[in-house]
C-alpha positions in Angstrom: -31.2 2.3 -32.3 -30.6 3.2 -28.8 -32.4 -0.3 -27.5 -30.1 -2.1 -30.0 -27.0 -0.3 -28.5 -28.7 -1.7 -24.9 -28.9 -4.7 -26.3 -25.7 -5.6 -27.7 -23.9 -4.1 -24.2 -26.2 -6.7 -22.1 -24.9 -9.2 -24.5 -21.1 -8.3 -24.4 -21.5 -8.3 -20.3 -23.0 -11.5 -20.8 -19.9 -12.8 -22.4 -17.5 -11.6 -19.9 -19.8 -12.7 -17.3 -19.8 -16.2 -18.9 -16.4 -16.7 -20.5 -14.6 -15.0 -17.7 -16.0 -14.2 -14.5 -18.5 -17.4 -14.0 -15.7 -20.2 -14.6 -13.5 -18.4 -12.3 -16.4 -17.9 -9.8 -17.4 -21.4 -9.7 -13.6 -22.4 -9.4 -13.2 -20.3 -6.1 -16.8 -21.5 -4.8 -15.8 -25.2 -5.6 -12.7 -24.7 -4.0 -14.8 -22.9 -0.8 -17.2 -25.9 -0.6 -14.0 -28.4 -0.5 -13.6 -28.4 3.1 -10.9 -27.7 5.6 -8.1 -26.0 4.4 -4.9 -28.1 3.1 -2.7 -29.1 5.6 1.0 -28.4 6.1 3.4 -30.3 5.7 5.5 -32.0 9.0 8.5 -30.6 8.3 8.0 -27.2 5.9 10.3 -25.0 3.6 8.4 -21.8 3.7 9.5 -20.1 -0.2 9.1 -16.1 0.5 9.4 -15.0 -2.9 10.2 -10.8 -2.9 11.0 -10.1 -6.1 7.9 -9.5 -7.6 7.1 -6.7 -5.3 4.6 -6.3 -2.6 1.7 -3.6 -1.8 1.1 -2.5 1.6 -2.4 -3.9 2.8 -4.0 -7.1 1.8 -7.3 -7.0 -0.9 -10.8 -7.1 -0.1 -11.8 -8.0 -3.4 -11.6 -12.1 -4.0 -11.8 -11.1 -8.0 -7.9 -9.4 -7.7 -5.5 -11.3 -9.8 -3.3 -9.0 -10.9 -0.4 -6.9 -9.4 1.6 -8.2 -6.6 0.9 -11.7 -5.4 1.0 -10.3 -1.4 0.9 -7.5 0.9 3.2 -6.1 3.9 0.5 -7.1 6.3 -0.1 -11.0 4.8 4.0 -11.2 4.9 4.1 -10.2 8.4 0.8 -11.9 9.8 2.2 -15.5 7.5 5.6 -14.8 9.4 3.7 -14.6 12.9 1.8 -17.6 12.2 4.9 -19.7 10.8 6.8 -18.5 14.3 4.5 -20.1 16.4 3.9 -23.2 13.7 5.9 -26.4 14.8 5.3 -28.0 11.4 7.5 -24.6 9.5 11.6 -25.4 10.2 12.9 -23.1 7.4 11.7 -20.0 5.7 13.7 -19.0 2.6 13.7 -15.8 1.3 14.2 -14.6 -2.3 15.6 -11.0 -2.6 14.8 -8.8 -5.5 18.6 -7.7 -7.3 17.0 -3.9 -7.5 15.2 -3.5 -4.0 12.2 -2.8 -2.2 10.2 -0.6 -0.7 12.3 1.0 2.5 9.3 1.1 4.4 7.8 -2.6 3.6 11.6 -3.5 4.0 12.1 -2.3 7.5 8.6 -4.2 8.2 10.0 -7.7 6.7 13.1 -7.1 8.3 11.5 -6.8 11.9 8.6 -10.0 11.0 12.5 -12.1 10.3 13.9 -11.0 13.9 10.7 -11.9 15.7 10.8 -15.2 13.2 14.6 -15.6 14.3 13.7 -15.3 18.0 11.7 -18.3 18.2 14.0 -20.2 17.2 13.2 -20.6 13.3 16.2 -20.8 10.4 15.6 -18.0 8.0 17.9 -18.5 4.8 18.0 -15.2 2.2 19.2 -16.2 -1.6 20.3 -13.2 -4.0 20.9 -13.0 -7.4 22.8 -9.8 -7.0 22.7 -6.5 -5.8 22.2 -3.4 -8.7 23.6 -0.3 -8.6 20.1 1.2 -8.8 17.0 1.6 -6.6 16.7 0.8 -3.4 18.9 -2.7 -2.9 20.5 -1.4 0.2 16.4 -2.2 1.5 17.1 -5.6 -0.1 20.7 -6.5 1.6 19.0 -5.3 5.2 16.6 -7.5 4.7 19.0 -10.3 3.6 21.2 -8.7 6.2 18.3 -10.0 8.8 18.4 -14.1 8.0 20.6 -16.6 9.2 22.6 -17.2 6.0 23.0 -15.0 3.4 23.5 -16.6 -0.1 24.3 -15.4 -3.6 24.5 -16.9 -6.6 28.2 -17.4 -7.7 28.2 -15.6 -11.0 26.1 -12.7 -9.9 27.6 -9.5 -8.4 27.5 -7.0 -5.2 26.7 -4.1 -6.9 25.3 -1.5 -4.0 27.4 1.1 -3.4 24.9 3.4 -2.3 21.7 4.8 -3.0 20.6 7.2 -6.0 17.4 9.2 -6.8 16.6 10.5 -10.2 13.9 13.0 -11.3 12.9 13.6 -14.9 12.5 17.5 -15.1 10.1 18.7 -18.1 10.6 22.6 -18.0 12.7 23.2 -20.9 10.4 20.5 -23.3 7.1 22.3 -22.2 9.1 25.3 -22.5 9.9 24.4 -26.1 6.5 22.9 -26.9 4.4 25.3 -25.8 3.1 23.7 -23.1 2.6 26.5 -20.1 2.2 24.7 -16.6 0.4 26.8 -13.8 0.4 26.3 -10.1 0.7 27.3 -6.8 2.5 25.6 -4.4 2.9 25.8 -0.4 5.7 26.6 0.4 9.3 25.5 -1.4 10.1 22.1 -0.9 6.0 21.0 -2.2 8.1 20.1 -5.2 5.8 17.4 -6.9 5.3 20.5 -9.6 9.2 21.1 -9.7 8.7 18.4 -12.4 6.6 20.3 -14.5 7.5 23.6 -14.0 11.8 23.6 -13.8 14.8 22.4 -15.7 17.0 20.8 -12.6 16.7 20.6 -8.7 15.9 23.8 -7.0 17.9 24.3 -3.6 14.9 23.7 -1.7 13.9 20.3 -3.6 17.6 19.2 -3.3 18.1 19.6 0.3 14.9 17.8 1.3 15.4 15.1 -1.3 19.8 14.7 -0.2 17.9 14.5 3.4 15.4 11.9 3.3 17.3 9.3 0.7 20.6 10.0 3.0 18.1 8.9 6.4 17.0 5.9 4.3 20.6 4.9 3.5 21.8 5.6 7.2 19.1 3.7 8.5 19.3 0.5 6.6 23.1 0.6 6.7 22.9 0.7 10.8 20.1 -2.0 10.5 22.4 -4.6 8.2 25.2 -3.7 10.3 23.6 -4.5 13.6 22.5 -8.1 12.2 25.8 -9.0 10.4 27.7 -8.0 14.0 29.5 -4.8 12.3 29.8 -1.1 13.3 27.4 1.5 10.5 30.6 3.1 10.1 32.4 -0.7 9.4 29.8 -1.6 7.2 29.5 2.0 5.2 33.0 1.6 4.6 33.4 -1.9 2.3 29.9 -1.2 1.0 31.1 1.6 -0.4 34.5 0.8 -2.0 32.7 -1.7 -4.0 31.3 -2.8 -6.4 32.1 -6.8 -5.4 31.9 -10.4 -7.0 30.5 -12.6 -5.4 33.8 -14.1 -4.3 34.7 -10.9 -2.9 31.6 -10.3 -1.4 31.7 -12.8 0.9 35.5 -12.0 1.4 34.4 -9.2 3.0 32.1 -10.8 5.0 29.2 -8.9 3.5 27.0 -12.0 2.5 27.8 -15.7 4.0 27.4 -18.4 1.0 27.7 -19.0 -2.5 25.5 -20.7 -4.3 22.7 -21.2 -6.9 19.1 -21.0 -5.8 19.1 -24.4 -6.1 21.9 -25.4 -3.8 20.2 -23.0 -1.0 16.7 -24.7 -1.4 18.8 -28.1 -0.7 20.2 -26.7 2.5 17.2 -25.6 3.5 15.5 -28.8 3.1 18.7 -30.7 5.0 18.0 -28.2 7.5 14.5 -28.7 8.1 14.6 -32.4 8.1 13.7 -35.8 6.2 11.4 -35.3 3.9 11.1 -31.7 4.2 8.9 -30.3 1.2 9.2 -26.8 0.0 5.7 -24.6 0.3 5.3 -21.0 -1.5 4.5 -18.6 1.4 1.6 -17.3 -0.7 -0.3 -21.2 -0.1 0.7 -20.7 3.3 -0.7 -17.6 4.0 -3.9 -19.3 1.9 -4.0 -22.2 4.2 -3.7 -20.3 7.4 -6.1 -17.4 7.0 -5.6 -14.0 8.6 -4.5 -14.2 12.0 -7.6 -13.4 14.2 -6.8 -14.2 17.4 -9.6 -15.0 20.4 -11.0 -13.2 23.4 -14.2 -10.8 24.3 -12.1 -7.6 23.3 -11.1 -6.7 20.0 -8.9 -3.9 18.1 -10.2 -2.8 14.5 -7.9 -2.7 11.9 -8.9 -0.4 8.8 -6.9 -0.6 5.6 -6.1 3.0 3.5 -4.0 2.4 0.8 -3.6 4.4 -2.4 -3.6 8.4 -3.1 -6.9 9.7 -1.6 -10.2 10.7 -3.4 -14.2 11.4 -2.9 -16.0 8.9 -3.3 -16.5 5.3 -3.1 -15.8 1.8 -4.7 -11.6 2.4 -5.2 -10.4 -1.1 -4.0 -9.0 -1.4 -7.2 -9.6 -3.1 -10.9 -10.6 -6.9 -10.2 -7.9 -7.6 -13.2 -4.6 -5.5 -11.1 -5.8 -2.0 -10.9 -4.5 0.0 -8.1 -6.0 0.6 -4.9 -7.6 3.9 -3.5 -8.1 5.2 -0.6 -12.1 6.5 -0.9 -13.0 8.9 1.6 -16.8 7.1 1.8 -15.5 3.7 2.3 -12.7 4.3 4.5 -14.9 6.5 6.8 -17.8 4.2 6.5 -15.1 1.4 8.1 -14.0 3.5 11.1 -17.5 4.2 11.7 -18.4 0.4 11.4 -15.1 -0.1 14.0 -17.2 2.6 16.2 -20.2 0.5 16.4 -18.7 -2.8 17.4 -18.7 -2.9 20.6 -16.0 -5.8 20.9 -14.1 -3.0 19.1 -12.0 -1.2 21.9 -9.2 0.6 20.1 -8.8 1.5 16.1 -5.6 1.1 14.4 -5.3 3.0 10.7 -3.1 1.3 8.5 -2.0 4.4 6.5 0.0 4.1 2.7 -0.4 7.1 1.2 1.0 9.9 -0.9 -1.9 12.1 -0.2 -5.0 13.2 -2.6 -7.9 15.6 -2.2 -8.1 17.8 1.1 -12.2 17.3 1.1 -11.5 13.2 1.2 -8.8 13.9 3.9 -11.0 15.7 6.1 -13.9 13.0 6.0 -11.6 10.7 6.7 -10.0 12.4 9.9 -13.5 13.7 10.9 -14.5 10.0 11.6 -11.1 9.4 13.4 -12.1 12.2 15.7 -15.8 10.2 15.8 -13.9 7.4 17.6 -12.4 9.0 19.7 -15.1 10.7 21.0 -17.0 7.4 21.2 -13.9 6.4 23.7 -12.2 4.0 21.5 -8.4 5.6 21.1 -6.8 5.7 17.5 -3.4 4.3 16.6 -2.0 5.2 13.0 0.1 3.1 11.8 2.5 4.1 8.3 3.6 2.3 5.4 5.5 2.9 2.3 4.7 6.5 2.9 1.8 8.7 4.8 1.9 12.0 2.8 0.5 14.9 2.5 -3.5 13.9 2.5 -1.8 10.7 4.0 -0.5 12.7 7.1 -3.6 14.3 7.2 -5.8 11.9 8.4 -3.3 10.6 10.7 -2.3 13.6 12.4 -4.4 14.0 14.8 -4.2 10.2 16.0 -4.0 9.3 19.5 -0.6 7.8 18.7 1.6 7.6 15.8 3.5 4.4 14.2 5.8 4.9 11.2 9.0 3.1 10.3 12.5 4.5 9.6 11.9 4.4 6.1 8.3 6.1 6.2 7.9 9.0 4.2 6.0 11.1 5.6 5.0 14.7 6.7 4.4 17.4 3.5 2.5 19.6 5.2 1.7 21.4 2.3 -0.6 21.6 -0.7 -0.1 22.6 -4.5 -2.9 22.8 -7.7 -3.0 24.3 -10.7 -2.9 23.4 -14.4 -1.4 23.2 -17.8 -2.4 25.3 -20.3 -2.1 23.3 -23.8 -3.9 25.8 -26.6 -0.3 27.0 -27.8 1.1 23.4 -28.0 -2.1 22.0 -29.7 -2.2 24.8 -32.0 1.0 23.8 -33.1 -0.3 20.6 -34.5 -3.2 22.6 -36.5 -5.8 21.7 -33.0 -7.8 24.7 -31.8 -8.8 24.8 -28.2 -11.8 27.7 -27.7 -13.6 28.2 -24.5 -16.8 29.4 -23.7 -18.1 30.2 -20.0 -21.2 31.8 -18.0 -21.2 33.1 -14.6 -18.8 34.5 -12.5 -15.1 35.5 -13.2 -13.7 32.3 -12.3 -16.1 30.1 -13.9 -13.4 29.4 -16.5 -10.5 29.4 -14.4 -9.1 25.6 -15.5 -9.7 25.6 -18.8 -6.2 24.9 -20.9 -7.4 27.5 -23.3 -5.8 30.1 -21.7 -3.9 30.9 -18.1 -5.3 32.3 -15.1 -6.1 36.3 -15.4 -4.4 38.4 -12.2 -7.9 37.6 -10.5 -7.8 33.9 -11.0 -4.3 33.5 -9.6 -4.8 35.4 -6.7 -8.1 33.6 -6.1 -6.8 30.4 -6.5 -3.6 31.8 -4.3 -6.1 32.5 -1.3 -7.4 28.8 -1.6 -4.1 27.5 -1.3 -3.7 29.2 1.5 -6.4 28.6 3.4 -5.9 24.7 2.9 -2.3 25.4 3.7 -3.1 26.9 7.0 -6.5 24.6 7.4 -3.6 22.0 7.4 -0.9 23.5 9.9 -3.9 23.9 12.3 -4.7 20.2 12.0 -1.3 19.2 12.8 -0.8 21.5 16.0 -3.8 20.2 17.5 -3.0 16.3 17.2 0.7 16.7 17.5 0.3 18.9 20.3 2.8 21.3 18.8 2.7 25.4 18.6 1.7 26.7 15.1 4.2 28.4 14.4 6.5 24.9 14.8 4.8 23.1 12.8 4.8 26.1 10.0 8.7 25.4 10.7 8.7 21.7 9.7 5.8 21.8 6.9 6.0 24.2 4.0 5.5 20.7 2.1 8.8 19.0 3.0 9.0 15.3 2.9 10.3 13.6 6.1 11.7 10.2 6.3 9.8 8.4 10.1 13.4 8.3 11.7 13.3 12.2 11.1 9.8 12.5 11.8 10.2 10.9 15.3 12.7 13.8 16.5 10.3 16.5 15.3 7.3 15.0 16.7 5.5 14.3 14.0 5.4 10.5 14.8 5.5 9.0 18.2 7.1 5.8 17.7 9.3 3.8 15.2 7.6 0.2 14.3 5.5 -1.9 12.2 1.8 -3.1 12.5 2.8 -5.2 15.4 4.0 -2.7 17.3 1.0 -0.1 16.7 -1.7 -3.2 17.5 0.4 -3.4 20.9 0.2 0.3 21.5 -3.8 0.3 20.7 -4.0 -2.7 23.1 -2.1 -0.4 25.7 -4.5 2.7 25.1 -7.6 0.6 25.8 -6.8 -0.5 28.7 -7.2 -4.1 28.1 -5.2 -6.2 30.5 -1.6 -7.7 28.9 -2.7 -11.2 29.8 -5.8 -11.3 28.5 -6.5 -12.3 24.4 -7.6 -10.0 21.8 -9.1 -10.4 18.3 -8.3 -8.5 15.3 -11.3 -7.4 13.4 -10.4 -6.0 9.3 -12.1 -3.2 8.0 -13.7 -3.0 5.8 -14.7 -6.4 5.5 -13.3 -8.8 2.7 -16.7 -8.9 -0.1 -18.0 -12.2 -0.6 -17.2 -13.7 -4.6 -20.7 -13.0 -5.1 -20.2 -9.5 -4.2 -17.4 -9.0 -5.7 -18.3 -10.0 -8.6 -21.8 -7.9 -8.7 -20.1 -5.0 -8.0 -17.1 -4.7 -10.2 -19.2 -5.3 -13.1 -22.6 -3.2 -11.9 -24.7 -6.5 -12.9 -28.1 -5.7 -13.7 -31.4 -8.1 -14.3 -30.9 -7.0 -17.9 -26.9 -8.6 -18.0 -27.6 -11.7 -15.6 -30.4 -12.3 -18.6 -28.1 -11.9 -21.3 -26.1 -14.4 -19.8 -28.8 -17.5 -19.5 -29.3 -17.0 -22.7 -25.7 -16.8 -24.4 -24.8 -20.0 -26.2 -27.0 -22.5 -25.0 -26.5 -21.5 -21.3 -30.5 -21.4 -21.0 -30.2 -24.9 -20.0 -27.3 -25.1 -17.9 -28.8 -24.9 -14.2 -25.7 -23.8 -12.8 -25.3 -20.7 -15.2 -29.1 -20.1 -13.6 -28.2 -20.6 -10.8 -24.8 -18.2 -11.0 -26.9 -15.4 -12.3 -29.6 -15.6 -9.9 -27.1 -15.5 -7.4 -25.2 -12.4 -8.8 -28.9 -10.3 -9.2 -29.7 -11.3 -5.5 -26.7 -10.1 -4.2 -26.9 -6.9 -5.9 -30.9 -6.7 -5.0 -29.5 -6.8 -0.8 -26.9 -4.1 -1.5 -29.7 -2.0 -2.8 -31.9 -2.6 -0.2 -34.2 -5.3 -1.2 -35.8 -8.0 1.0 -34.3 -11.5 -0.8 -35.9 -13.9 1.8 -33.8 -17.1 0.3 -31.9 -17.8 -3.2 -33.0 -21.2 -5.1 -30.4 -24.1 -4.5 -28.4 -25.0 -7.0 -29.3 -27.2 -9.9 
């Protein structure tokens, strides 16, 4: 029985593998094997599309298809490239009603000045602003372009910015369901959730502080680019809500007009014959931006909450990303060996994750460092918690005014769920050897007096562990930094007055910083080296799917595929691949056909 269960799970792999993965693969390697890279047109519409939302840091996995079509870091490198590209006349922007991220906002924003600065039209086209989310990210962003459009019959509905939290205390309450944890110190209030009815003073202070610096910050950036005073600005915004009409009245956007009418301008604008490109072939066409030179600064992507581990880039079909403390340590240590490598900068996006992962990660910053090769952090959406953690003790520290950042703090417990499963006739019994605290997570029951106070001194000593940590790399007395922790979240602009970051700025600002800790000379040319590096299709594919001999088999034989050399060949191609990641000598794979 157990061989037939074997064999019926090589077959089903075998039928992803053939009716999924292997038409896809031979699509990308067909497409690899075409040539050069499709040119641009002379004169180019470059279509930046935001509303579907962006993550931080570019993939490593070829295999990714779902989730958001591009990254912070593609957006900002595409917008580089298209700066310097005489062929690019326009860039038009698309700007999501409800917002984006502030962070990846202030970073689009700033790509669009340097864009501006060379010279290059940048129209932004709105369908509105909602009275929800972050859309004041959205208008500084549109704030940034040369024209601001909206479509006629949509509205200006930011008149502010909210924050909600969905408190379950009084439904576990009710249910039965009795949530236990310790948290250091009042405002670590990712457990407020669980464990209260409304906003504690602590959790309402923080959070009133970092949405008002948000707010404040992108109202003083869209007021600098549309040539009013914050104060000016803060003023109509809020008196609203607008139509269109009135809007632009008020001198708060600069055309109507449907999507269509702005894609016309920008084509007038760019020229006869101008042609209309989606940034994402763009990007595609171009390639990372790699630069030339005998020097060289590392760039290692961390993205997602934090865990042991490796293996978290993320479900091939749109899974999140992690950030796994084996893989991202493993890349700084790969940066370390390099010797073109001269200086490290850590893209961080993070809320934060295990304290174990956190501390691998930051023992191999301190590794480069002591190999001589200085350090530069530089924050996205957020840095965290575990995600301060690793950057802390940084040579220098990049975070934009949006950055959430800081909660030096910790919190863990757990819910216990007999009463509330009891209540719908399911019995939760545990059984336990060993020591006292052997069973001290179990749901069946909550923590004993001993428990608690065990699990109270852990706390603790990560808590301190922490503090520690931060006075060291910040530089900063202890007793400071206990100040400005106890788990409080911290937007960058507030960071930067409290010393927690050095500097406010994107990616291109924290590669100019590393440049300027290594020493290398401002006229010479440097190259920027990813890490970890991009897996091959081959790779990717072996590895998100674990392909054995026994699965690569299955698949020759599915269907009729016996005879189809390049199904052979595909599978002979996925086993050697994951032959060399185990170790094995593969002197030379059989050609295809």
């Amino acid at each position: 029985m157990k061989q037939f269960f074997l064999t019926v799970l090589g077959v089903f792999t075998g039928l992803v593998l053939f009716l999924v993965i292997v038409p896809i693969a031979l699509i990308m390697m067909a497409a690899a094997s075409a040539g050069s890279k499709p040119s641009v047109p002379r004169n180019t519409v470059l279509e930046l599309d935001l509303r579907q939302g962006v993550s931080d840091s570019p993939s490593t996995n070829p295999l990714s298809f779902g989730g958001a079509g591009l990254s912070v870091i593609e957006i900002v490198d595409g917008l580089a490239q298209a700066g310097d590209d005489d062929a690019v006349k326009v860039v038009l922007l698309r700007l999501p009603e409800m917002g984006l991220t502030p962070a990846a906002a202030d970073e689009v924003r700033q790509a669009v000045r340097r864009l501006r600065a060379k010279g290059k039209v940048v129209i932004a086209h709105s369908q509105g602003f909602m009275p929800m989310g972050s859309s004041v990210s959205a208008y500084m962003v549109g704030a940034s372009a040369s024209e601001l459009w909206m479509q006629q019959s949509a509205s200006f509905q930011m008149t502010g910015m909210a924050t909600e939290e969905i408190f379950f205390g009084r439904a576990f309450e009710k249910y039965g369901v009795d949530p236990q944890f310790e948290q250091r110190y009042e405002y670590k209030n990712a457990v407020n959730v669980y464990t209260q009815s409304d906003f504690t003073a602590a959790h309402r202070e923080a959070t009133l502080a970092w949405v008002g610096s948000i707010y404040d910050s992108a109202i003083a950036a869209a007021a600098t680019d549309r040539k009013m005073t914050p104060a000016a600005l803060k003023a109509v915004v809020e008196a609203g809500p607008y139509t269109a009409e009135q809007a632009r009245a008020r001198g708060l956007i600069t055309h109507l007009g449907e999507v269509e009418q702005a894609e016309a301008e920008a084509r007038r604008r760019a020229g006869r014959g101008a042609e209309i490109v989606e940034f994402g072939d763009y990007v595609d066409a171009k390639g990372a931006r790699e630069g030339t030179g005998s020097d060289a600064v590392a760039i290692v992507y961390a993205e997602g909450p934090i865990m042991t581990g490796t293996g978290g880039g993320g479900d091939p079909f749109g899974g999140g990303s992690s950030i796994m403390s084996d893989d991202t340590a493993e890349a700084i240590y790969d940066a370390i060996e390099d010797k073109s490598v001269k200086a490290i900068v850590l893209r961080v996006s993070s809320p934060g994750g295990s304290p174990e992962a956190s501390e691998q990660i930051a023992a191999a910053v301190r590794a480069a460092q002591k190999a001589g090769k200085p350090v530069v952090v530089s924050m996205g959406a957020y840095a965290a918690s575990g995600g301060y953690w690793i950057s802390a003790e940084a040579d220098h520290i990049v975070a934009q005014p949006a950055t959430l950042t800081g909660s030096i703090g910790v919190f863990g417990g757990k819910f216990v769920l007999a009463d509330a499963l009891g209540r719908f006739g399911v019995d939760v019994r545990g059984l336990s050897v060993g020591g006292e605290f052997a069973d001290a997570y179990d749901i069946s029951q909550p923590w004993t007096a001993e428990q608690r106070a065990k699990v109270s001194g852990q706390m603790d000593r990560i808590y301190e562990d922490f503090v520690a940590r931060v006075a060291r790399g910040r530089d900063l007395p202890p007793a400071r930094v206990r100040e400005i922790a106890k788990g409080r979240v911290w937007t960058g602009a507030q960071a930067l007055r409290l010393g927690l970051v050095d500097q406010l700025g994107g990616l291109e600002e924290a590669i100019a910083k590393a440049r300027e800790l290594a020493k290398i000379p401002a006229d010479a040319r440097i190259r920027l080296k990813r890490f970890p590096t991009p897996l091959s299709p081959w790779e990717a594919l072996s590895e998100a799917f674990g392909v054995s001999g026994e699965a690569a088999r299955a698949l020759v034989f599915l269907g009729g595929v016996a005879q189809d050399p390049q199904a052979q060949a595909v599978a002979r191609r996925v086993e050697a691949d994951r032959m060399r990641r185990e170790g094995a000598v593969v002197l030379a794979d059989r050609p295809f056909g």
